[in-house]
N, C-alpha and C positions, 0 to 999 in steps of 0.2 A: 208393626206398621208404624211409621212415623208421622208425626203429629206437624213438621215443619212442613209446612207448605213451599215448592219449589220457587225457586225467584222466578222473578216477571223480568221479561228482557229489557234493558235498561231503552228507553227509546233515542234514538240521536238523531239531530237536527241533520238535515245533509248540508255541507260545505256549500258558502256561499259562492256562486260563477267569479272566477279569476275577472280581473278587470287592471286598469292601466298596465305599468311597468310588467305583472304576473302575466297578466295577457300577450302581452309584446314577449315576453321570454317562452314560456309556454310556443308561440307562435315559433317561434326560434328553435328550440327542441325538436321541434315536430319536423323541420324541412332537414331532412336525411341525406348523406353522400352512400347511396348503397342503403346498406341496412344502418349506418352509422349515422346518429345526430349528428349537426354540424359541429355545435360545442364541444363534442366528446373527439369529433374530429382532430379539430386544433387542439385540443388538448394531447391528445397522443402526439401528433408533432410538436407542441413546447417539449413533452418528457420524453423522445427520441432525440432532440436537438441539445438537449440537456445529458443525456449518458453519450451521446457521440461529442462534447464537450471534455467530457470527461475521459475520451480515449478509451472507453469499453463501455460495449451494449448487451447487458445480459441475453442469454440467449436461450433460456428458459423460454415456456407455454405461454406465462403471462406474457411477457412482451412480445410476442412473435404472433400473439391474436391478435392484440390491438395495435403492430405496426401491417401487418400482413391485411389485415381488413381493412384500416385506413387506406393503402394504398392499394390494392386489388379492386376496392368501388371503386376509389377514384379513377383509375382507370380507365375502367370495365363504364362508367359513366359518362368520361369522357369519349369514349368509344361510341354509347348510344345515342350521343347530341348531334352526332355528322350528321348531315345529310348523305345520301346516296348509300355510302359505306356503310351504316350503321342496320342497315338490310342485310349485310355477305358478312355477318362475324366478328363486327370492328371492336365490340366489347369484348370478344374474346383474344382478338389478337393484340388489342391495345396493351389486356391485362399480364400478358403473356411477353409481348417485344419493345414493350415503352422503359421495365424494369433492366431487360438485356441491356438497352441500349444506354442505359443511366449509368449500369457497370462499366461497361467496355466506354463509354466516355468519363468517367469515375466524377462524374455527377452525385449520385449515391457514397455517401460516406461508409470509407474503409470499416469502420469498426461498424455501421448497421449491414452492411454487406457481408461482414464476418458472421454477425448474429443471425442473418436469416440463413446463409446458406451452413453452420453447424445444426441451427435449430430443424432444418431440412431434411438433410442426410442422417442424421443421427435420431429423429424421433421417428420417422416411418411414415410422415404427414401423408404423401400420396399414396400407399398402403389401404392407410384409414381410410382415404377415401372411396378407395377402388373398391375396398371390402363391402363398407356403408351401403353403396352403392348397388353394386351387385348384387346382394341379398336383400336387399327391398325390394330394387327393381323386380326380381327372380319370384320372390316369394307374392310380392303383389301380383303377380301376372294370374291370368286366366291359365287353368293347365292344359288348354286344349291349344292354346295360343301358343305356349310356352314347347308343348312338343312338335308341332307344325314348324314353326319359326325354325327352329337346330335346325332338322331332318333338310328342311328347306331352304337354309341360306349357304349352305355347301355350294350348290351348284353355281348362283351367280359368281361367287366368291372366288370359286375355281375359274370360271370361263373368263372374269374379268381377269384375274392375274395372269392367265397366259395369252389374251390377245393382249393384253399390256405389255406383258413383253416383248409379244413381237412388234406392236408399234412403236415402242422405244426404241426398242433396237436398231430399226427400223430408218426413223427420223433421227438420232445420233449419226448413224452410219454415213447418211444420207448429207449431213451436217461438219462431218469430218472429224468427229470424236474418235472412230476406228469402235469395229464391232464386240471387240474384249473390252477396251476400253466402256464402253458405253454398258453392256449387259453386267460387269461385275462392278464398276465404280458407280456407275450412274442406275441402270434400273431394279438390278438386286438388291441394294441399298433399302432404296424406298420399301420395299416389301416385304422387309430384313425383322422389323419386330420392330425397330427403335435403335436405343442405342446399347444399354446392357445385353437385351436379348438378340440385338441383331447385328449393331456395327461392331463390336466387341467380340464374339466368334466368329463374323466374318474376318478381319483386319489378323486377326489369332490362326484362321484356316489359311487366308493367302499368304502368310507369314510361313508358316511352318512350310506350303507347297513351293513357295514360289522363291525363300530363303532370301527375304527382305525383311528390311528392321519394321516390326508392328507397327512402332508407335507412327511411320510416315504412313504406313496403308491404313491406320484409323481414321488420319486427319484426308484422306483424298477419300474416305465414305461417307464422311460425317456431316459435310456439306451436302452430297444430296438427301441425306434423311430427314434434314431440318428445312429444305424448301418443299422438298416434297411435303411432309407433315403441313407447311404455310401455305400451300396451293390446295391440299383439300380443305384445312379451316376454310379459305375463301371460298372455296365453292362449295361447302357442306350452309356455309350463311347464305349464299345464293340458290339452294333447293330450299331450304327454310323459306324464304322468300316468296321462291315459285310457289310452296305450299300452299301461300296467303293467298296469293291468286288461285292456285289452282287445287283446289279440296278435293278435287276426284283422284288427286295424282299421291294421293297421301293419308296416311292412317294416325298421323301425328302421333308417333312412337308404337303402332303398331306395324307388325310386317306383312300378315295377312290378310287380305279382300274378305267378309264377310264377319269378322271376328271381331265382340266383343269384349275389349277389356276393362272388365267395371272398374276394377279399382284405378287402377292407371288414369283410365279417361274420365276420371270426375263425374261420373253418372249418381240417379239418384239412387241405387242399391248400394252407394257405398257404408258401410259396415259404422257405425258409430266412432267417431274420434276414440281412441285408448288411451289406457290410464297411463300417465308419466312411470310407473314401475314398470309396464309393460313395454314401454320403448325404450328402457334402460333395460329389461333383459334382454329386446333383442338386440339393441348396440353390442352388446356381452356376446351374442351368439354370432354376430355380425364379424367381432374379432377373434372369436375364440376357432371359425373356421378357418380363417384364414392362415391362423398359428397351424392347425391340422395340415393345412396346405404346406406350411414350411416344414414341419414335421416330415410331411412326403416327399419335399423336395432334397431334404438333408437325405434321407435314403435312398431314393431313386432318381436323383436329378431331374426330375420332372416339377415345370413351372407350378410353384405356389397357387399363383392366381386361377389356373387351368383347372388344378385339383379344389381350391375352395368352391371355382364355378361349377363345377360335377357332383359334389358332395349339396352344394344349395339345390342344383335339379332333384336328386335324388329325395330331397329331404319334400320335395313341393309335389312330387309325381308319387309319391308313397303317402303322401297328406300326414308326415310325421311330425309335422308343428302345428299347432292347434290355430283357428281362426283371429283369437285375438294376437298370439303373437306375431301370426305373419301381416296385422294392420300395424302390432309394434312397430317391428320391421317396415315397412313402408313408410311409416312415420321418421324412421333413421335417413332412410332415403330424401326424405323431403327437404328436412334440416341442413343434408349435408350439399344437397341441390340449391339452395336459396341460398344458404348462409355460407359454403365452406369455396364453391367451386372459383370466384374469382378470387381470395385470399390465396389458395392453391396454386391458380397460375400465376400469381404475382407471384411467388415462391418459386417456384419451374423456371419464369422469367431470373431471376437475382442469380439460383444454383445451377441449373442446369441449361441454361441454354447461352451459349458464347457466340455474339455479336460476329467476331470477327470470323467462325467458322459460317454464319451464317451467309457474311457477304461474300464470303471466298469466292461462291459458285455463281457470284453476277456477272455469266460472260455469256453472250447471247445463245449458241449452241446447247451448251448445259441446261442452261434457263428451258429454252425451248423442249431440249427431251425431257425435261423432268414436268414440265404443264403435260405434254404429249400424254406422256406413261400413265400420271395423275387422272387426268381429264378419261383416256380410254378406260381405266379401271370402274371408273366411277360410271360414266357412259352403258357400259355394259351390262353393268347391277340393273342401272336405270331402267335399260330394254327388255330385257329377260325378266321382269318382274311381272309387266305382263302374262308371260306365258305360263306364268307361276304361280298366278292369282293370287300376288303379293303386292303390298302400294309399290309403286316406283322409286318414289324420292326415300323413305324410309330403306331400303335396300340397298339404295344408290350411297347415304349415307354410312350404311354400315361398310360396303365397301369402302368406301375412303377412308376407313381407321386403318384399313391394311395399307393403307398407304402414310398413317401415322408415326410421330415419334413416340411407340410406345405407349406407355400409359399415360405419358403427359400429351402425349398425340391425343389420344383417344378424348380426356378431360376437356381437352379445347377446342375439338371437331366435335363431340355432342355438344358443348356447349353453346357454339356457334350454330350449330343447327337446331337448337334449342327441343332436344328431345336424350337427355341424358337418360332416359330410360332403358335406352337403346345397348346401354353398358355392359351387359352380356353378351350380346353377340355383336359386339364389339371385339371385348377378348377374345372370342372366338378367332375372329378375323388377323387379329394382332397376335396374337401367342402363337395356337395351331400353324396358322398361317406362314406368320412368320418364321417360324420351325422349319417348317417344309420348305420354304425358300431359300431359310440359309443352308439346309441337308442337300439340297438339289443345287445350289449353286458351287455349292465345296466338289462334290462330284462332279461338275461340269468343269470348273477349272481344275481339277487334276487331272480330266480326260484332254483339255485344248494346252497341256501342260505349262498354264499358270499362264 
């Protein structure tokens, strides 16, 4: 036994209250664009202004965080200061159509244009997120909620896409687009998946049937997938809205009347904050599904994301990840909700969304069948939830991803509707969905022969 006596903890004085100039900076620090100090703001644009100076802008993580975040808040900020607008999704659509349109007027310097959109495509950013997302979301749910929900949003989902189509078709026809016209360019579009999974087999099937050059039949789909995808953001931010008003009409990320979801909904049983290793394995399990999902898609052509979202149900309905990890996981979800989602569409906006496909379809006919199609989809969820003992507007919502671009669709309609929890069946709406749209409309234009 040792005779040393253990030290005595040294005592320290605590730091005396900042005061003049320390005060005034301090105060400065503290006022945020987004999650970004101001300072740290401008600082990212002196050192993007400085490599686009230089005729190349790295296009590595490091610089694609800190130009992607400056300009995704700013944005997504600017967006929330409207008036009126800033109720129906304006930070979403801000963060998402201010960067397009900076491209397509080359506003945005060539070499950070270069940087973001290799750093885009090439790292799997909207991936990470989908994945993030979806396994929080999933793994945080209540499982009584979480199997209600599936079994249950089939139906609306189904009854909204085909009175959608018939009133598209419908109001096109009616409009002068002509009835092919209008059902394979104009409303199959919209409920096609996006644009990898939907206007890209589509454009690929009327090609090979109809023995036209691809690349014109991509660019006459592509337009209505991107208004369509911008008419539900705005009306997914105007049910968020109505929400405000109206709390009976809405589960705030929940789909069914009567169910609680603790963890989701901020209640007081939620589980103790987790320890930082614990949300780093499940970011790990969060990606290492998704890789499983590619895995499956490399052998049976079957979407990634479909298979990672089956493999997460499976894992929550068997209770095969222990309680702390699935708060890990929720914690992944949080992070990538707060911190990643307007950085993201600033990103969507720069690579993937082209200005001048988007204005293509400003002629008043198109305009009109593509709100028609939109709105009737979204309508329908809305009314049948009722009889489903489902909220409305949450329903309503998940419908409108099927009328999203995709995964970048999906990102920007929860966003906008500000219930990204919704992210599973979400997918659902968008993959499934869209599958069956484009399977049902290839056979329908080989039967009216092309």
């Amino acid at each position: 036994m040792s005779d040393t006596a253990p030290p005595h903890p040294v005592a320290t004085k605590p730091e005396p209250p900042a005061g003049g100039a320390l005060a005034w900076w301090w105060r400065v620090m503290d006022f945020k664009i987004g999650v970004v100090p101001a300072p740290v703001f401008v600082l990212v644009l002196a050192i993007a202004a400085f490599f686009v100076s230089q005729g190349k802008v790295p296009s590595d993580i490091l610089m694609n965080i800190a130009v992607l975040a400056a300009g995704g808040f700013a944005c997504a900020e600017l967006g929330k200061r409207l008036p009126v607008i800033r109720n129906i999704g304006a930070a979403a659509i801000f963060a998402t159509f201010i960067p397009s349109y900076l491209v397509y007027a080359h506003i945005l310097p060539a070499p950070l244009v270069g940087s973001i959109t290799t750093f885009t495509k090439s790292s799997n950013f909207l991936y990470l997120f989908i994945c993030s997302i979806i396994v929080g979301s999933i793994l945080g749910m209540d499982r009584r909620v979480l199997v209600g929900g599936f079994l249950k949003i089939f139906v609306p989902l189904a009854a909204g896409s085909v009175t959608a189509g018939v009133v598209g078709c419908a109001v096109g026809t009616a409009l002068g687009l002509g009835f092919q016209h209008t059902l394979f360019k104009v409303v199959v579009p919209i409920m096609a998946g996006g644009v990898g999974e939907g206007a890209l087999p589509l454009s690929v099937g009327y090609a090979a049937i109809s023995h036209q050059p691809q690349g014109d039949l991509f660019a006459e789909v592509l337009p209505a997938i991107m208004l369509g995808s911008l008419t539900a953001i705005i009306l997914a931010g105007g049910l968020n809205y109505l929400g405000k008003r109206r709390p009976d009409l809405t589960g705030e990320g929940r789909l069914q009347v009567g169910e609680e979801d603790v963890e989701l909904s901020g209640g007081q049983a939620v589980r103790p904050r987790p320890a930082i290793e614990t949300v780093a394995g499940a970011a790990v399990l969060a990606v290492s599904l998704y890789l499983t999902g590619t895995v499956a898609q490399r052998l049976w052509a079957f979407p990634a994301p479909v298979v990672m979202l089956l493999l997460t149900v499976l894992l929550k309905l068997g209770r095969l990840v222990t309680p702390d990890l699935e708060q890990g996981a929720y914690g992944v979800y949080q992070f990538f909700r707060t911190a990643v989602t307007y950085p993201l569409l600033f990103a969507i906006g720069v690579a993937m969304t082209p200005w001048d496909k988007l204005v293509a379809a400003f002629n008043a006919p198109t305009l009109i069948t593509i709100v028609a199609t939109v709105t009737t989809l979204i309508g329908v969820g809305f009314l049948l939830a009722r009889f489903l003992k489902m909220h409305p507007i949450d329903v309503a919502i998940v419908n409108a991803c099927h009328s999203g671009q995709g995964g970048t669709g999906d990102v920007a309609i929860l966003s906008a509707a500000n219930r990204m929890q919704l992210m599973p069946f979400a997918q659902i709406a968008t993959r499934i969905g869209g599958a069956i749209t484009v399977t049902l409309a290839l056979i329908a234009f080989r039967t009216l022969g092309g």
